[in-house]
C-alpha positions in Angstrom: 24.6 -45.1 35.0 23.4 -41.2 35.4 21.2 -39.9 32.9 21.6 -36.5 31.8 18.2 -34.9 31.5 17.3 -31.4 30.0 14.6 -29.5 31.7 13.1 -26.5 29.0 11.0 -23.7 30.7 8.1 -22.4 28.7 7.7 -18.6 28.9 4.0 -17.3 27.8 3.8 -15.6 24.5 1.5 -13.1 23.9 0.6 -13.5 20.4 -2.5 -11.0 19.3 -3.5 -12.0 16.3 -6.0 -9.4 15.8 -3.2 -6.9 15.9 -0.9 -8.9 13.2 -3.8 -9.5 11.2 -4.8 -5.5 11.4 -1.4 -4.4 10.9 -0.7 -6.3 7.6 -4.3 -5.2 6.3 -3.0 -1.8 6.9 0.4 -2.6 5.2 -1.0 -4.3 2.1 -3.3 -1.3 1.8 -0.9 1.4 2.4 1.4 -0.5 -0.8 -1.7 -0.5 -2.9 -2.5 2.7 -2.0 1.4 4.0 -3.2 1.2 1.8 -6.4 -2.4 3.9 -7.4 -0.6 6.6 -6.7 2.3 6.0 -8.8 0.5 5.1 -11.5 -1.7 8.1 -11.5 1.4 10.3 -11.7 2.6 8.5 -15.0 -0.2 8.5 -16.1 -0.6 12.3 -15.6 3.3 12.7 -16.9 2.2 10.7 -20.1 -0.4 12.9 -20.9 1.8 16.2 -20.5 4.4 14.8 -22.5 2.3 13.8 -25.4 -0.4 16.5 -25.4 0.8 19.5 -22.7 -0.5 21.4 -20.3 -3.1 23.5 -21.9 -4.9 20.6 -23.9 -5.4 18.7 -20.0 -6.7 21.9 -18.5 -9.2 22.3 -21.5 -10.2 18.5 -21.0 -10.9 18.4 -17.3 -12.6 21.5 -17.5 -14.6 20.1 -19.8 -15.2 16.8 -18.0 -16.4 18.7 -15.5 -18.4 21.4 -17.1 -19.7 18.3 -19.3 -19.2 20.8 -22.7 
């Protein structure tokens, strides 16, 4: 009787988990980062659209003259 056996070689893996942790951190923020953004220029459009330019000029320069 011959028995077949299978012989598997094990290569090293160089796993840095520092690296993958850092690198998703800096993912997850850079989407977050993009979603503010987003939402800051509809909310910016929104406020053209419904009161124009000239009334958002007057009311930042008022928030920060504090008239």
């Amino acid at each position: 009787m011959t028995a077949n056996t299978e012989t598997r070689l094990r290569l090293p893996t160089d796993v840095n988990a520092g690296k993958e942790v850092s690198r998703f951190t800096f993912n997850a923020g850079m989407a977050m980062a993009a979603l503010i953004g987003l939402w800051g220029v509809a909310c910016l459009v929104s406020g053209f659209m419904c009161h124009g330019g000239c009334c958002l000029s007057r009311g930042l320069a008022r928030a920060i003259l504090g008239l």
